[in-house]
C-alpha positions as CSV (number, residue, x, y, z in Angstrom):
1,X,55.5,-12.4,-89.7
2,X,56.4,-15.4,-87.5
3,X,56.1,-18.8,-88.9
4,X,57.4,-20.8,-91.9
5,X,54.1,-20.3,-93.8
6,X,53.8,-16.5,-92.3
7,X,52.1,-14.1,-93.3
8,X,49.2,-16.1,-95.0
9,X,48.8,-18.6,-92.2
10,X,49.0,-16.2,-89.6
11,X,46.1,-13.8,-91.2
12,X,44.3,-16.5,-92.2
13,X,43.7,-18.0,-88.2
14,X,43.0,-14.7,-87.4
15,X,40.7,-14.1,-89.9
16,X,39.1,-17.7,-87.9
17,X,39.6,-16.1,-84.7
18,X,37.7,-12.6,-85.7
19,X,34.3,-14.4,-85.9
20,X,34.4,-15.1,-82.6
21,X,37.0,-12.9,-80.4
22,X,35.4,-12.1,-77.0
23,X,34.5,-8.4,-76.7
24,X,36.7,-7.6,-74.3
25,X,40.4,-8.6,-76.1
26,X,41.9,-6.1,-78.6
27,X,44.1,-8.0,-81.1
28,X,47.3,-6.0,-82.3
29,X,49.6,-7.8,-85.3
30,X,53.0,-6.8,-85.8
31,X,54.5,-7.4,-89.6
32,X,54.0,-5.5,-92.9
33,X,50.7,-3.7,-93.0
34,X,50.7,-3.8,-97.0
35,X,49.9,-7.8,-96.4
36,X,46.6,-7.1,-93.9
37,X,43.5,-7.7,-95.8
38,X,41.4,-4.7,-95.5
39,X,38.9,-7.1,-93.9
40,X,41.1,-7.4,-91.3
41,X,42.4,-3.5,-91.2
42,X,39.2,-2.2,-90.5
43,X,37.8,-4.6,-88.0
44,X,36.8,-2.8,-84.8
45,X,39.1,-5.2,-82.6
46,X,42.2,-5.1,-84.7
47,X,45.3,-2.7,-84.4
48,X,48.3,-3.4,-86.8
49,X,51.5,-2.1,-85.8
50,X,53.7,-2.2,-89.1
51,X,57.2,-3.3,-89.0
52,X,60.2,-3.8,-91.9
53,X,62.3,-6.2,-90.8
54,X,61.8,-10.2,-90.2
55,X,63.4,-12.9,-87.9
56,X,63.9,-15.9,-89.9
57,X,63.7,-19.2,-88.5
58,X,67.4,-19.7,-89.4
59,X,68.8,-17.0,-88.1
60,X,70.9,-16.8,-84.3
61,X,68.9,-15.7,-82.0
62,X,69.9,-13.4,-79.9
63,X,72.2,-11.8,-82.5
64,X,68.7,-11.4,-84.1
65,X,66.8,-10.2,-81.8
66,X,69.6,-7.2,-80.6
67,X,70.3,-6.5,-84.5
68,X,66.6,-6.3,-86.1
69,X,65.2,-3.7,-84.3
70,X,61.9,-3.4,-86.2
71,X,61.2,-6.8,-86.7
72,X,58.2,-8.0,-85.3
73,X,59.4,-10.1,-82.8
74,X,61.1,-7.1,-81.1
75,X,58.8,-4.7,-81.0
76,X,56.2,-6.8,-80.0
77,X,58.4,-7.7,-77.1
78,X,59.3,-3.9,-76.6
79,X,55.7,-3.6,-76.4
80,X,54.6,-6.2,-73.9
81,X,57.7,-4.5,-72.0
82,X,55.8,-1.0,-72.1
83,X,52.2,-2.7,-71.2
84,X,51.2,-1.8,-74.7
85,X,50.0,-5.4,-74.8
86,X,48.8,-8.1,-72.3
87,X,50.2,-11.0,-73.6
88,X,52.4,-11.6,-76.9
89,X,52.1,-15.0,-79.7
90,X,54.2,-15.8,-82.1
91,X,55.1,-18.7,-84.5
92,X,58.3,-17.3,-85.3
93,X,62.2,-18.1,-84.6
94,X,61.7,-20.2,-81.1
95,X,65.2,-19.3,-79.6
96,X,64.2,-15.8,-80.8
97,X,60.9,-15.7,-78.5
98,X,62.9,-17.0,-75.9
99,X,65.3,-14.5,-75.7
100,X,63.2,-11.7,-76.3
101,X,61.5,-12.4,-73.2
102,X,64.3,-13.0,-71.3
103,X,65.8,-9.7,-72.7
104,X,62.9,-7.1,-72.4
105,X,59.9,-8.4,-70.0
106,X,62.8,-11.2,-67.9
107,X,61.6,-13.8,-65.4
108,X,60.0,-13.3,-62.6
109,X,62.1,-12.8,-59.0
110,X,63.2,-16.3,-58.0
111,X,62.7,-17.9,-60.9
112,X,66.0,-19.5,-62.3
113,X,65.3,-20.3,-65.8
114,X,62.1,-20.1,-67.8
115,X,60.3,-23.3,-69.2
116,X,58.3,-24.2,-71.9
117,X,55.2,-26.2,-71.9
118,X,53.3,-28.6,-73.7
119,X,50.0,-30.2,-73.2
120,X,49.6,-34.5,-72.6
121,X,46.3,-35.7,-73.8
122,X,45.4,-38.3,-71.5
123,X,44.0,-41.6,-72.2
124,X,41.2,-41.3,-70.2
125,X,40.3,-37.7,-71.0
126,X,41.7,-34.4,-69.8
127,X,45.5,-32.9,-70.3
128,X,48.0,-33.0,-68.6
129,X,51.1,-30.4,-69.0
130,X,55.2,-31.5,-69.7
131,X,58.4,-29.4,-69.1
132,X,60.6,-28.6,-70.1
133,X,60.3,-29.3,-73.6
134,X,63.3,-27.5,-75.3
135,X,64.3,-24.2,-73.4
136,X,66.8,-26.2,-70.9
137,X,69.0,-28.9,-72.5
138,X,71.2,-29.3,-69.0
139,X,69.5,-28.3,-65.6
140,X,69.7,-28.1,-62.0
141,X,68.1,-30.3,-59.6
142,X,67.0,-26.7,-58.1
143,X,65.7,-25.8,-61.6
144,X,64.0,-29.4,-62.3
145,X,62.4,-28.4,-58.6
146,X,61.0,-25.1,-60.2
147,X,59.5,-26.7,-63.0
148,X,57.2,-28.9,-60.8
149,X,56.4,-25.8,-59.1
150,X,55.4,-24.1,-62.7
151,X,53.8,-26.9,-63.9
152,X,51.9,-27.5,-60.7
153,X,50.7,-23.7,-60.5
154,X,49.6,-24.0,-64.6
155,X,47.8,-27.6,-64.0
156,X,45.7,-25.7,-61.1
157,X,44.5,-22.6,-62.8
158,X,45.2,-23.5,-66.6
159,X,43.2,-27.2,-65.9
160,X,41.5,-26.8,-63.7
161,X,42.9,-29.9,-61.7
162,X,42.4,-29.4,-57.7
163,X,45.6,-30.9,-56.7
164,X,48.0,-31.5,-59.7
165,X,49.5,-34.4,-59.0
166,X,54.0,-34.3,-60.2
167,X,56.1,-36.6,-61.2
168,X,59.6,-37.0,-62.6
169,X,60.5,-38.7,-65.9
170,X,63.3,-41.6,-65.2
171,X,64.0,-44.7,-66.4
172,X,62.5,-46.5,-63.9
173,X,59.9,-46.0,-60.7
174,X,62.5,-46.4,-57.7
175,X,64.1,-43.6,-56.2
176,X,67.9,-44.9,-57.1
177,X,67.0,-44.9,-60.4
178,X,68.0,-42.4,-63.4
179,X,71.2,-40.3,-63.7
180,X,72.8,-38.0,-61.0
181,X,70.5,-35.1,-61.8
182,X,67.4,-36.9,-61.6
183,X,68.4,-39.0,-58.3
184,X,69.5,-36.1,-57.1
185,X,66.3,-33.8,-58.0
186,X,64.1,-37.0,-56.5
187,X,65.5,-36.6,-53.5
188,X,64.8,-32.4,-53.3
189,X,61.4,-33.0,-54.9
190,X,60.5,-35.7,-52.3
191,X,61.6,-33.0,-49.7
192,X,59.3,-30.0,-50.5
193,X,56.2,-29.7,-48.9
194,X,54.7,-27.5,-51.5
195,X,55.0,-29.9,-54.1
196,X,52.8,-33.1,-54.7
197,X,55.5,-35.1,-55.6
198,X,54.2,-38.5,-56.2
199,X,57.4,-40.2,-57.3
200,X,59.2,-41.0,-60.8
201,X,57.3,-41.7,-63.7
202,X,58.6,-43.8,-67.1
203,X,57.8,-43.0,-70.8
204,X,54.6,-45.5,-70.6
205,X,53.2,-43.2,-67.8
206,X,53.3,-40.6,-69.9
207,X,49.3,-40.7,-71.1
208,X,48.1,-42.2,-68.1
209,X,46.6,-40.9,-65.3
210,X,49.8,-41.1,-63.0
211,X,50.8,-37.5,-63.2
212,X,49.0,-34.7,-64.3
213,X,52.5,-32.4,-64.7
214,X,55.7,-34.4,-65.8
215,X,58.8,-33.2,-65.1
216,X,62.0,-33.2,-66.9
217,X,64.8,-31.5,-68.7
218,X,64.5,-29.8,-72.0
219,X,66.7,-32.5,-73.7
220,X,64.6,-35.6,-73.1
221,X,61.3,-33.4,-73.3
222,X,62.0,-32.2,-76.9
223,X,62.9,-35.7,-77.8
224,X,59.6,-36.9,-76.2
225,X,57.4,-33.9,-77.8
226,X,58.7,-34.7,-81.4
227,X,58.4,-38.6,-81.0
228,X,54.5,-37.6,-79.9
229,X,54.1,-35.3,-83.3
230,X,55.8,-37.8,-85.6
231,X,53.6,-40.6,-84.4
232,X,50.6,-38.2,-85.3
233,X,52.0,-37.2,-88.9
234,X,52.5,-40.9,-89.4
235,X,49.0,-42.0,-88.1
236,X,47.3,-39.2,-90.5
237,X,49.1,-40.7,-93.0
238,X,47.9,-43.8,-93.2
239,X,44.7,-42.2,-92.5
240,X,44.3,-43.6,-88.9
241,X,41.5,-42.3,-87.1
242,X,41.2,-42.8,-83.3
243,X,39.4,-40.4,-81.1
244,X,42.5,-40.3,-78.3
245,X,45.1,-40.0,-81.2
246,X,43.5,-37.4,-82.7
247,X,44.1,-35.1,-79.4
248,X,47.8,-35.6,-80.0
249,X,47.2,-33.1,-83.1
250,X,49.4,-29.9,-81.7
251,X,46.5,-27.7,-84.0
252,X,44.2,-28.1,-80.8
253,X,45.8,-25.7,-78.4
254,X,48.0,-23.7,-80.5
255,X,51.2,-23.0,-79.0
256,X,53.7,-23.7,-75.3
257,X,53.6,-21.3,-73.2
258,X,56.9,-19.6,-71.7
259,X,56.4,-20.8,-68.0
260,X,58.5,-18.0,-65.6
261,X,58.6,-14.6,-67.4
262,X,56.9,-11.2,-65.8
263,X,54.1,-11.7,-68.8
264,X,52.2,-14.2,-70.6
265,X,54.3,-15.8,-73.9
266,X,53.2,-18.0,-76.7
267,X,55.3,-20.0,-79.0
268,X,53.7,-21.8,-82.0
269,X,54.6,-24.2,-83.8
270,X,56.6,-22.8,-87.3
271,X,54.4,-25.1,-89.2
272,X,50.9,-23.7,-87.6
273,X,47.7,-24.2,-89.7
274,X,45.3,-21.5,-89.6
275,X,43.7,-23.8,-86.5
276,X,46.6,-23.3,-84.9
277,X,47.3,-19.4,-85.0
278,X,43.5,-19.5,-83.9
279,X,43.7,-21.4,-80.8
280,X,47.7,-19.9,-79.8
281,X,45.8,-16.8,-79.8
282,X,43.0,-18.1,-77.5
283,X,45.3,-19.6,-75.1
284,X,47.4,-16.3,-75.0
285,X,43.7,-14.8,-73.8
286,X,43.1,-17.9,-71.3
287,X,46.8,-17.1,-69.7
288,X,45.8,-13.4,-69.0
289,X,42.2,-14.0,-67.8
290,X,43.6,-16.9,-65.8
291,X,46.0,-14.8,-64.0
292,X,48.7,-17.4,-64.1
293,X,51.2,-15.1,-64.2
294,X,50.6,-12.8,-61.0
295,X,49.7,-16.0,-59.2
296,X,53.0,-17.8,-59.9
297,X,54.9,-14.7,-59.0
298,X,53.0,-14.3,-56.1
299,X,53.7,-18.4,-55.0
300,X,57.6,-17.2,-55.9
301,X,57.7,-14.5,-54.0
């Protein structure tokens, strides 16, 4: 029921997804089972769990979340909570996601705040991965630190890249650069062996092949995640076609995951296309085969 186009969008990407899902994944949607197409209903690897109430985008979070008790966003959180389900998506309320995992499955031991992801195309092929992009509008230099670590962990077994290589978005490439938090988080970076810190990075190394995870705080990475969608709106509307562009399109891997929680969470986009529903769900399904989660706990712990 997630999403501002929910719930046609969302049945429709699964409806994509259903032609292909791997034999192994069982695929359970939360929401109104009166809007399931029996297509959908009586599909072998489909359970529908049916709820009465809805988040909606504009609504507080967290007074949300602890008010609606049947909406879908909670229960499916209640549910990943129980080990009902492996992994939970949604393209629903964003603060709402956030807190519902924060609330029922919580972030794993050590962890000081939860990040969210988002992919870099880079110019030269590949992704790499930015955060935070919107959880964490002040931070830490101790949380900046953990969100190398995240990012480093999710580069490695999400990537596929050996040795991830970090760096920290400034306004310029010297240490003595940037604000207190990020001199300050240069110089902690710099100091941990288990972090391949190569230095700050500026906004034109952002789709080059200087970092592989980029590192800031949730303020300057939202700002730098919308600038990246609106230049793709813009460039599909002047029917601009460009084979690197055209990996900026957020359609292609689905949805950010929430870096630092005990399970695997999606967010999607509120606008996602039936595309995009398809491939949050896939990524959901790479996180748990992955194992991201038990091995970032485990590098926490």
């Amino acid at each position: 029921m997630g999403g501002d186009l929910a719930p046609k969008q969302v049945l429709d990407g699964v409806s994509l997804l259903l032609e292909n899902l791997p034999d192994d994944v069982i695929l359970v949607l939360y929401g109104d089972k009166s809007s399931v197409d029996l297509s959908i209903l009586s599909h072998k690897s489909v359970e529908v769990v049916h709820t009465t109430q809805v988040i909606e985008m504009c609504q507080h979070p967290a007074k949300a979340f602890q008010s609606l008790t049947d909406s879908s966003i909670t229960v499916g959180f209640q549910h990943l909570k129980q080990g009902k389900i492996d992994a939970f998506a949604g393209a629903g309320n964003t603060g709402a996601m956030l807190v519902g995992g924060m609330y029922t499955v919580k972030t794993i031991p050590g962890v000081i705040r939860p990040a969210i992801t988002t992919m870099i195309p880079k110019e030269h092929g590949g992704y790499g991965v930015m955060l935070d992009v919107g959880a964490n509008s002040d931070c830490r230099p101790d949380i900046l630190l953990q969100f190398g670590l995240l990012g480093q962990l999710y580069a490695k077994f999400m990537l596929n890249i050996e040795t991830p290589k970090i760096g920290l978005m400034n306004i310029g490439e010297e240490e003595e650069k940037g604000n207190l938090l990020t001199q300050a988080t240069h110089k902690i970076m710099k100091e941990t062996d288990s972090l391949n810190f190569i230095g700050n990075i500026e906004g034109r190394d952002l789709f080059n092949d200087k970092a592989d995870v980029i590192v800031c705080d949730g303020f300057v990475g939202n700002i730098i995640l919308k600038n990246t969608e609106s230049f793709f709106r813009l460039l599909t509307k002047r029917k601009i076609k460009d084979e690197f562009f055209d990996r900026f399109n957020y359609e292609d891997y689905g949805g950010s995951p929430i870096l630092g929680l005990n399970k695997p969470v999606i967010i999607g986009h509120g606008m996602s296309s039936p595309v995009a529903i398809q491939n949050m769900i896939k990524h959901a399904i790479g996180l748990c085969k992955s194992s991201l989660i038990e091995k970032i706990a485990a590098e926490f712990n």
